[in-house]
TORGU-348994 format. One line per 10 residues: for each residue x, y, z negated of N, C-alpha, C. Coordinates in steps of 0.2 Angstrom, whole numbers, plus 5000, padded with zeros to 4 digits. Example, Ala and Ser with C-alpha at 12.3 -4.5 7.8 and 13.67 -1.06 7.14 Angstrom:
# TORGU-348994
5066 4972 4961 5062 4978 4961 5066 4984 4961  5064 4989 4965 5068 4995 4964 5064 5000 4961
***
This chain:
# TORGU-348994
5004 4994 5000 5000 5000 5000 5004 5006 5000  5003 5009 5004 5005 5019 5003 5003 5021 4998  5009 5024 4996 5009 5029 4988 5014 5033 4991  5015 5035 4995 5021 5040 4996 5015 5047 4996  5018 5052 4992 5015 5060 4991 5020 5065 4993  5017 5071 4991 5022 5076 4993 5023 5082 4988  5028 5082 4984 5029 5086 4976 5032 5093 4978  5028 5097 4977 5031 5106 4977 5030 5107 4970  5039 5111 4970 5040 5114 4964 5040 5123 4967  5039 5125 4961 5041 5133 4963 5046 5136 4959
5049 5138 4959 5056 5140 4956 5054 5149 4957  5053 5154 4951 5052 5159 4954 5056 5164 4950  5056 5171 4950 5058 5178 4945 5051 5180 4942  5051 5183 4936 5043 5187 4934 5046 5193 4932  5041 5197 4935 5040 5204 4932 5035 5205 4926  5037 5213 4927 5034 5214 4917 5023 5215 4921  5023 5215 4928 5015 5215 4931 5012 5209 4930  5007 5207 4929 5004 5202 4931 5001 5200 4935  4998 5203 4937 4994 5204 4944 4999 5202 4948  5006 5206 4949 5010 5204 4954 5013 5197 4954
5013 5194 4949 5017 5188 4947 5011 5185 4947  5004 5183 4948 4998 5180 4949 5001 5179 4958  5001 5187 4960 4999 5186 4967 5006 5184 4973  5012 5182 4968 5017 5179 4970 5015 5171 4970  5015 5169 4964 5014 5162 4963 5007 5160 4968  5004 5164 4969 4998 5159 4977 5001 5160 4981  5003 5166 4984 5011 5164 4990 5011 5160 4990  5018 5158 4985 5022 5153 4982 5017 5146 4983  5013 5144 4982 5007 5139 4981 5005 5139 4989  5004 5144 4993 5004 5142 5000 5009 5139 5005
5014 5145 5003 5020 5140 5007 5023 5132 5005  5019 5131 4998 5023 5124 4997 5017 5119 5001  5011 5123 5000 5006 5117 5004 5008 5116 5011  5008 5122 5014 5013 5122 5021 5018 5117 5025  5023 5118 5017 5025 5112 5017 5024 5104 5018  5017 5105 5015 5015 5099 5019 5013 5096 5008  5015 5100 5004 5016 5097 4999 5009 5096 4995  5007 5090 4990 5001 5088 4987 4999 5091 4982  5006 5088 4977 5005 5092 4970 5009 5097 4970  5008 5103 4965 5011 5109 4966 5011 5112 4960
5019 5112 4957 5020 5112 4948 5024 5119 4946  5021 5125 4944 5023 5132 4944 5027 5130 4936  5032 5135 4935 5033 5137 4929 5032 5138 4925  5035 5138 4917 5032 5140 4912 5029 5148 4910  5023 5148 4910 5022 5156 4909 5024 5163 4913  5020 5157 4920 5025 5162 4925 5020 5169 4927  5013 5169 4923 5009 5176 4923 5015 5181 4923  5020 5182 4917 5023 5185 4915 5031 5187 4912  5032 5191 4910 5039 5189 4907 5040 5185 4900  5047 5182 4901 5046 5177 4894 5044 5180 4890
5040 5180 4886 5038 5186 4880 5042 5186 4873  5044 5177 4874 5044 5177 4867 5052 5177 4863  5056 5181 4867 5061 5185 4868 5061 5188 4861  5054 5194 4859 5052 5197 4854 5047 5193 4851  5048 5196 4844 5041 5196 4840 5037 5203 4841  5034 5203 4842 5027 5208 4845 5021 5206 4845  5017 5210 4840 5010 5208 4841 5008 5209 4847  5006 5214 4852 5006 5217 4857 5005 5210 4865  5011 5207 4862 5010 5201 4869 5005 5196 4867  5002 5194 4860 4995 5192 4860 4990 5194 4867
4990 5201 4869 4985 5203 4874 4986 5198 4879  4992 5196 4882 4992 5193 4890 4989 5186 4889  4987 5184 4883 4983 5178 4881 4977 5178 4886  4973 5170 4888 4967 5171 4892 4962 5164 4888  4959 5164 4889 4954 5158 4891 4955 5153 4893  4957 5144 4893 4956 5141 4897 4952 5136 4895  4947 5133 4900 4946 5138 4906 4947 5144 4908  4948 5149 4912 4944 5154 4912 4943 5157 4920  4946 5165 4920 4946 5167 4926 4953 5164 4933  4958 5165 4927 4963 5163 4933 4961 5153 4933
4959 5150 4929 4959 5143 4931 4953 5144 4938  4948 5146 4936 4943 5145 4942 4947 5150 4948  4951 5155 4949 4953 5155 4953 4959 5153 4958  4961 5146 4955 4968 5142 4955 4963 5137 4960  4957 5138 4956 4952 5129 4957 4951 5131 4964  4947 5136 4964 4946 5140 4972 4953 5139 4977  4959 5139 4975 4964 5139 4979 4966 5133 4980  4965 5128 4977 4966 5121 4977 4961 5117 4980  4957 5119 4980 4948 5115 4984 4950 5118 4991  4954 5124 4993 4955 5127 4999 4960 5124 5004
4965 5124 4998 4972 5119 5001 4972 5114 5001  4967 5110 4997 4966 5102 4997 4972 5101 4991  4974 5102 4988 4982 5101 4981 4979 5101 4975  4983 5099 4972 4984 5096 4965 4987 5104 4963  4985 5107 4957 4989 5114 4955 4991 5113 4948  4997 5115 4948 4999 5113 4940 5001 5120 4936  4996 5123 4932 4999 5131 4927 5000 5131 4923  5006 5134 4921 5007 5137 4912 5003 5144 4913  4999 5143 4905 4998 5149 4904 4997 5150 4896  4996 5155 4895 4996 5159 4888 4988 5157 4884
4986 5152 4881 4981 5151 4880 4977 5154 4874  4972 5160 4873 4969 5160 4866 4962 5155 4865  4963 5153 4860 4959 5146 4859 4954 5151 4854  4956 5154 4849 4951 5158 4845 4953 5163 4841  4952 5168 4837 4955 5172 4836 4959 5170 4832  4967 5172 4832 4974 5171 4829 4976 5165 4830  4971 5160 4835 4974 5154 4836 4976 5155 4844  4983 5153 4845 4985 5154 4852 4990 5147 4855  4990 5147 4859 4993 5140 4862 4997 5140 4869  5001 5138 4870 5004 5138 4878 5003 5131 4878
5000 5132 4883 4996 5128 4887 4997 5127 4895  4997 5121 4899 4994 5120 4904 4990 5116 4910  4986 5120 4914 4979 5117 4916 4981 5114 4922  4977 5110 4924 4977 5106 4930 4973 5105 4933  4972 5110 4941 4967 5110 4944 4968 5103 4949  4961 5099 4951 4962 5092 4954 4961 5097 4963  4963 5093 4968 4963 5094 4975 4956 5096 4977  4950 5093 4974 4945 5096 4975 4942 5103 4971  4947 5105 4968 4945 5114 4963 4943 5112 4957  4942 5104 4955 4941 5102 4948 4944 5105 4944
4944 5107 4939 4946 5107 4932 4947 5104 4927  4953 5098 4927 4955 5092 4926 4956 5093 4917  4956 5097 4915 4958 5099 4909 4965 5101 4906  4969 5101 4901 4975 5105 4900 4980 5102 4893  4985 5103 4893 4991 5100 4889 4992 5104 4885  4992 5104 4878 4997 5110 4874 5003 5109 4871  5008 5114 4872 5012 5108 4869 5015 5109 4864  5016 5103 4863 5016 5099 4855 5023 5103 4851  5029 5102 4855 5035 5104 4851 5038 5113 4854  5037 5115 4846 5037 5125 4848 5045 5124 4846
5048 5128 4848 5054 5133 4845 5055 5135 4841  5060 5138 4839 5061 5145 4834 5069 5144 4834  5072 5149 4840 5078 5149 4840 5079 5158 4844  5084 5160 4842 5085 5168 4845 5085 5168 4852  5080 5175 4854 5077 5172 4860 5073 5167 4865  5071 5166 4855 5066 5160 4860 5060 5160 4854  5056 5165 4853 5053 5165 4847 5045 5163 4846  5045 5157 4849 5036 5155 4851 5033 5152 4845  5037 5151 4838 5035 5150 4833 5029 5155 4830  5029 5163 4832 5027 5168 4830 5020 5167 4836
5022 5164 4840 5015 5164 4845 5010 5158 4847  5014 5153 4846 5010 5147 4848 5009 5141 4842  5003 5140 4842 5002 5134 4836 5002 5127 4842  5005 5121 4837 5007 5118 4842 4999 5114 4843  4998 5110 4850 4994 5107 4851 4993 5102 4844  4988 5097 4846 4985 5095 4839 4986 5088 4842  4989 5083 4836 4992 5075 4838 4985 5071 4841  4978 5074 4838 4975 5072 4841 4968 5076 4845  4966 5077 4850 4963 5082 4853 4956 5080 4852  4953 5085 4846 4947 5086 4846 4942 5087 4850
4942 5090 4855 4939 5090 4862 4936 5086 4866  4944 5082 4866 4943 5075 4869 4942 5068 4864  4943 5069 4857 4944 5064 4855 4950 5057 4856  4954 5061 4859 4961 5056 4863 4967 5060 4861  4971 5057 4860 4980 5059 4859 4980 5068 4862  4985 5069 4858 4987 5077 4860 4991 5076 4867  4994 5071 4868 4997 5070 4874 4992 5066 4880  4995 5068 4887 4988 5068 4891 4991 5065 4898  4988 5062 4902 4987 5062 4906 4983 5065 4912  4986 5065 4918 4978 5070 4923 4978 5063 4930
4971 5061 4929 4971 5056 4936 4970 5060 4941  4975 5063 4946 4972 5068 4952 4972 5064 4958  4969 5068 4964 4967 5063 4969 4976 5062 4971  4980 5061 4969 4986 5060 4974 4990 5053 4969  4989 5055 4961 4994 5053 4957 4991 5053 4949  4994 5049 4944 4993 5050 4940 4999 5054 4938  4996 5059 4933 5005 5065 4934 5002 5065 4923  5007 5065 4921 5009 5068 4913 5010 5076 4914  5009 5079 4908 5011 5085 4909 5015 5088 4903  5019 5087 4902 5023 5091 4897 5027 5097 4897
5027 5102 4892 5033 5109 4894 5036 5110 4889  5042 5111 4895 5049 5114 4890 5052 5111 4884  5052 5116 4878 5055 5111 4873 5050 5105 4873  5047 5102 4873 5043 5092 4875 5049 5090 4877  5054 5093 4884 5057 5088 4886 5064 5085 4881  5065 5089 4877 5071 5088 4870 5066 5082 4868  5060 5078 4869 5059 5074 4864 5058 5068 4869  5062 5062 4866 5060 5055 4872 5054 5052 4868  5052 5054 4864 5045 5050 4860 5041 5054 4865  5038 5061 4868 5034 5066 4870 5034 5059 4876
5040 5059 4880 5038 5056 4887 5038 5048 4887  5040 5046 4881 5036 5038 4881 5032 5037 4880  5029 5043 4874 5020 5041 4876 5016 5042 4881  5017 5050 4884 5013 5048 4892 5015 5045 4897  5021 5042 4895 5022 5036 4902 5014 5031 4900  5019 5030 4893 5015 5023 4890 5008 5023 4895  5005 5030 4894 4997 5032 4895 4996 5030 4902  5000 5030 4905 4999 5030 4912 5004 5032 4917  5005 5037 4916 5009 5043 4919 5013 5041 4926  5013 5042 4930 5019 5039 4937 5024 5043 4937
5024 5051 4933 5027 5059 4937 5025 5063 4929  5031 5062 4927 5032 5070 4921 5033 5075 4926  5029 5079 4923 5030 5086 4924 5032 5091 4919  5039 5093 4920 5041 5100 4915 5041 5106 4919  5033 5111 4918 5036 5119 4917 5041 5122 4914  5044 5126 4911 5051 5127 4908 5051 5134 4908  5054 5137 4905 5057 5142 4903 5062 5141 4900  5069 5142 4903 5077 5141 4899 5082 5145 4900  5088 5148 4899 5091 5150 4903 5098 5151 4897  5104 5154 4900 5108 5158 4896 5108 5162 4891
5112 5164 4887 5111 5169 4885 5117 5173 4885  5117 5181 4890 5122 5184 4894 5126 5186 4888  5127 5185 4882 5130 5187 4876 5136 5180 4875  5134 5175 4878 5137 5170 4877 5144 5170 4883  5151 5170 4880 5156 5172 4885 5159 5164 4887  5160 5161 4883 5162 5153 4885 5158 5149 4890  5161 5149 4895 5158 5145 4900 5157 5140 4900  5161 5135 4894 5159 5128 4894 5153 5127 4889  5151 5132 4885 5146 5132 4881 5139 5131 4888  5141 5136 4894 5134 5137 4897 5133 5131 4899
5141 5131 4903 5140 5123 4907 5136 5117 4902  5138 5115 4896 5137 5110 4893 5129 5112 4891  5126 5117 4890 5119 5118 4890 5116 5115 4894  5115 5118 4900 5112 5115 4908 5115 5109 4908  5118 5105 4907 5121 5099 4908 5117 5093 4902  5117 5095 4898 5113 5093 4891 5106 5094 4893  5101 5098 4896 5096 5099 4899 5094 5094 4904  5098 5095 4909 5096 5091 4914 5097 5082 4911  5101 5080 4909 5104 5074 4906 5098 5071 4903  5097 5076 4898 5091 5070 4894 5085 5071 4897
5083 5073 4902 5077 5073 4906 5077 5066 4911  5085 5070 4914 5084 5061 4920 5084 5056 4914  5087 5053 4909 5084 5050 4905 5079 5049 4903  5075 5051 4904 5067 5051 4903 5062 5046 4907  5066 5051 4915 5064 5045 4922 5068 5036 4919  5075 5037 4917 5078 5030 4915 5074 5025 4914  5070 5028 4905 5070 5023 4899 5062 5022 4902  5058 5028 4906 5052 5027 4908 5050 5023 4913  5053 5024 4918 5052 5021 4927 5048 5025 4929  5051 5032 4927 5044 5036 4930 5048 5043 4933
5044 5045 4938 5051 5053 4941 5048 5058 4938  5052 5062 4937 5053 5069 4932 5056 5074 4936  5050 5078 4934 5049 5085 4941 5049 5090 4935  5055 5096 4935 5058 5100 4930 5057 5105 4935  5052 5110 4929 5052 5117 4936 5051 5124 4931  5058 5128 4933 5061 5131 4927 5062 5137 4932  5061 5143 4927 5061 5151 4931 5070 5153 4932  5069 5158 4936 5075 5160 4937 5075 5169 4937  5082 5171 4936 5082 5178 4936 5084 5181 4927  5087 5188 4928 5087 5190 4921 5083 5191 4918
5080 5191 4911 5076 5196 4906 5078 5195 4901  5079 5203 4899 5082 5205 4892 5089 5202 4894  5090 5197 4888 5096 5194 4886 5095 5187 4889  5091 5182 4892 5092 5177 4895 5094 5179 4901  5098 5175 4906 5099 5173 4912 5095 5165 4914  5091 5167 4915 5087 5157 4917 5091 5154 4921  5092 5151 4922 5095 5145 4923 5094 5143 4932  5087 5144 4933 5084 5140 4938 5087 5131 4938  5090 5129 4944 5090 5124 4941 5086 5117 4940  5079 5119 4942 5073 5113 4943 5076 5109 4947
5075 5103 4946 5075 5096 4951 5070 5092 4950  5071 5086 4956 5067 5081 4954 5072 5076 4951  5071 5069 4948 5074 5064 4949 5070 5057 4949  5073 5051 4952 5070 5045 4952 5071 5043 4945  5066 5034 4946 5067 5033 4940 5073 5027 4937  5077 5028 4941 5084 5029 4937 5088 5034 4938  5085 5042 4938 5089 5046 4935 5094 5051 4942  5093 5046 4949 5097 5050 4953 5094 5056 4955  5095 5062 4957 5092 5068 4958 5091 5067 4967  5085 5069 4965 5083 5071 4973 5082 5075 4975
5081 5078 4972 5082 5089 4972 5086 5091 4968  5090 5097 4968 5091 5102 4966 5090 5110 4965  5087 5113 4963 5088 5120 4964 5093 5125 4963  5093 5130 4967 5100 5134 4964 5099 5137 4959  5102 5139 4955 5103 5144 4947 5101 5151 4951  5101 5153 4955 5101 5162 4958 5096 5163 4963  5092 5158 4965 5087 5161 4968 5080 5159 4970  5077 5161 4970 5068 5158 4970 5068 5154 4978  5064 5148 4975 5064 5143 4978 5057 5140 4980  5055 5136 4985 5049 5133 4985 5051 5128 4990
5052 5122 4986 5053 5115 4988 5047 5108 4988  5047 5105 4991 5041 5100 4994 5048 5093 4993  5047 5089 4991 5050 5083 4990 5046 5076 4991  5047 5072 4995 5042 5066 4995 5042 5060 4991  5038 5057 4986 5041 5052 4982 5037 5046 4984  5041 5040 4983 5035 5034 4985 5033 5031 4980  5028 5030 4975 5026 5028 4968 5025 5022 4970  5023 5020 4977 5025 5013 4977 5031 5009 4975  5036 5012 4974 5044 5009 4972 5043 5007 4965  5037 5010 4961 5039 5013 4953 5041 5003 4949
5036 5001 4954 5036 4993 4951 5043 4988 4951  5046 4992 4956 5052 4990 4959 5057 4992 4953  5055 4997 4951 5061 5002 4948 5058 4997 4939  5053 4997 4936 5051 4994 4931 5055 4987 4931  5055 4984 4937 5054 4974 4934 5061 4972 4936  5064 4977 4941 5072 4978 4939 5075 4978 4934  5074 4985 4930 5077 4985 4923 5067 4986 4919  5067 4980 4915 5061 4980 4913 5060 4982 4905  5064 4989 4905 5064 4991 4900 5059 4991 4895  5049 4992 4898 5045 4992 4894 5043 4985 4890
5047 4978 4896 5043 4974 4892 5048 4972 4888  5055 4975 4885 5059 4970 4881 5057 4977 4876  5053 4979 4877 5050 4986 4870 5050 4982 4862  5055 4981 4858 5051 4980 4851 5048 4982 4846  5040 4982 4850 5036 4988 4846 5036 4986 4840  5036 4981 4837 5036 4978 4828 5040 4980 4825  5045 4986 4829 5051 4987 4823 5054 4993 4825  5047 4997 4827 5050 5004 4827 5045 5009 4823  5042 5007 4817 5036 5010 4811 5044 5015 4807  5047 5013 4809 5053 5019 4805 5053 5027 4809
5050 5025 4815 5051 5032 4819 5047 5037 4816  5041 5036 4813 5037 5040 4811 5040 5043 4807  5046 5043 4801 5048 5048 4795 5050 5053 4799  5051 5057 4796 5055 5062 4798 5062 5062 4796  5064 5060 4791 5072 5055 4792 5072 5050 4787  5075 5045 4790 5078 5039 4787 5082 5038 4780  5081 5040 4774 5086 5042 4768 5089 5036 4767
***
């Protein structure tokens, strides 16, 4: 059977508009369909600038609804192009509760539902502790796992972002769910204050690393789609790829410039790649009740 799809990533810059960074990323969303591409996976937060740079009350405002306007008008742009569309955005859930989150419009303008993600930060220039409560281990909503899958008409795809991808428990679970296709939004980059080059090197290298490990341990490809350009004190990285699921890169993007890449995968291999190195089934689920602690004393 045919499984072969066709994966657009968008690798962009944000400005401090939103409107304009809205009306970039459809662009971007058009030329990748162009490309002939299915699924189409934007960045983290790419309405606007990384906000969370600062603590500011004030960037609560770029918060929205999801559902809301810009999902129903993604869904419209998706039922147009026939695509799978994948969005970070700044979620207000209710007053003082706020989440980054991602929706997933299905190829027919469906509103597939949305991922929160689970693991926040709180590191200098990177301060989302101040803005987002983490999703909830289990979703009241749906009554199912805080982690998710989306069945779209091409793929089943996982969605997780950014810090999620420092965690291999975040992606053994929604492999476990289903998952054929991690998807990482991202926000990362430098920090231009940093003058040691092997510090940066060994960042983005330490990034990308344990992600292709993820495709590894899972059998699953892992589509990493990270902004690019300066703000403030970050230099973002760009940097997005794909890889198989053993880890070879099939893409890469460059660190310096805005990209809109189409990659073909065939999920028909995935079985291939599992019963080769059949890592799920030599799993010793009986003797991993230790994970749950938080450490081991």
């Amino acid at each position: 059977m045919n499984k072969k799809i066709n994966i657009g990533l968008v690798q962009m810059s944000c400005s401090a508009e939103v409107a304009s960074n809205q009306e970039k990323a459809i662009v971007k969303i058009r030329e990748a369909a162009a490309q002939g591409a299915q699924v189409i996976c934007l960045q983290e937060l790419y309405k606007s600038l990384y906000f969370c740079d600062v603590e500011d009350h004030h960037n609560f405002e770029l918060a929205e609804q999801i559902p809301g306007p810009t999902t129903d008008s993604l869904g419209a742009l998706a039922k147009e192009l026939g695509v799978v569309i994948i969005a970070s955005l700044f979620e207000k859930r209710a007053q003082g509760l706020y989440h980054n989150t991602t929706a997933v419009l299905d190829a027919d303008g469906a509103y597939l539902g949305k991922y929160r993600k689970m693991h926040i930060p709180d590191d200098p220039g990177y301060y989302e502790k101040f803005y987002f409560t983490p999703g909830d281990a289990q979703d009241t909503e749906t009554d199912t796992s805080g982690y998710r899958i989306f069945d779209t008409k091409f793929a089943k795809i996982g969605v997780l972002i950014c810090w999620d991808q420092w965690y291999p428990e975040a992606a053994r679970i929604t492999s476990l769910m289903g998952a054929e296709i991690l998807f990482y939004p991202t926000a990362i980059g430098w920090d231009t204050n940093e003058t040691d080059p092997v510090i940066n090197e060994e960042q983005y290298g330490a990034w990308q690393t344990i992600q292709r490990g993820h495709a590894v341990a899972n059998g699953v490809y892992v589509v990493a789609v990270n902004r690019v350009g300066r703000e403030a004190d970050q230099l973002f990285w760009g940097g997005s790829f794909i890889a198989n699921p053993q880890g070879r890169l099939l893409y890469l993007a460059p660190h310096d410039q805005e990209v809109v890449h189409t990659e073909e995968l065939d999920l028909g291999r995935l079985d291939y790649y599992r019963t080769t190195w059949p890592f799920l089934r030599d799993r010793r689920v009986d003797s991993y009740s230790p994970i749950v602690k938080r450490f081991i004393d």
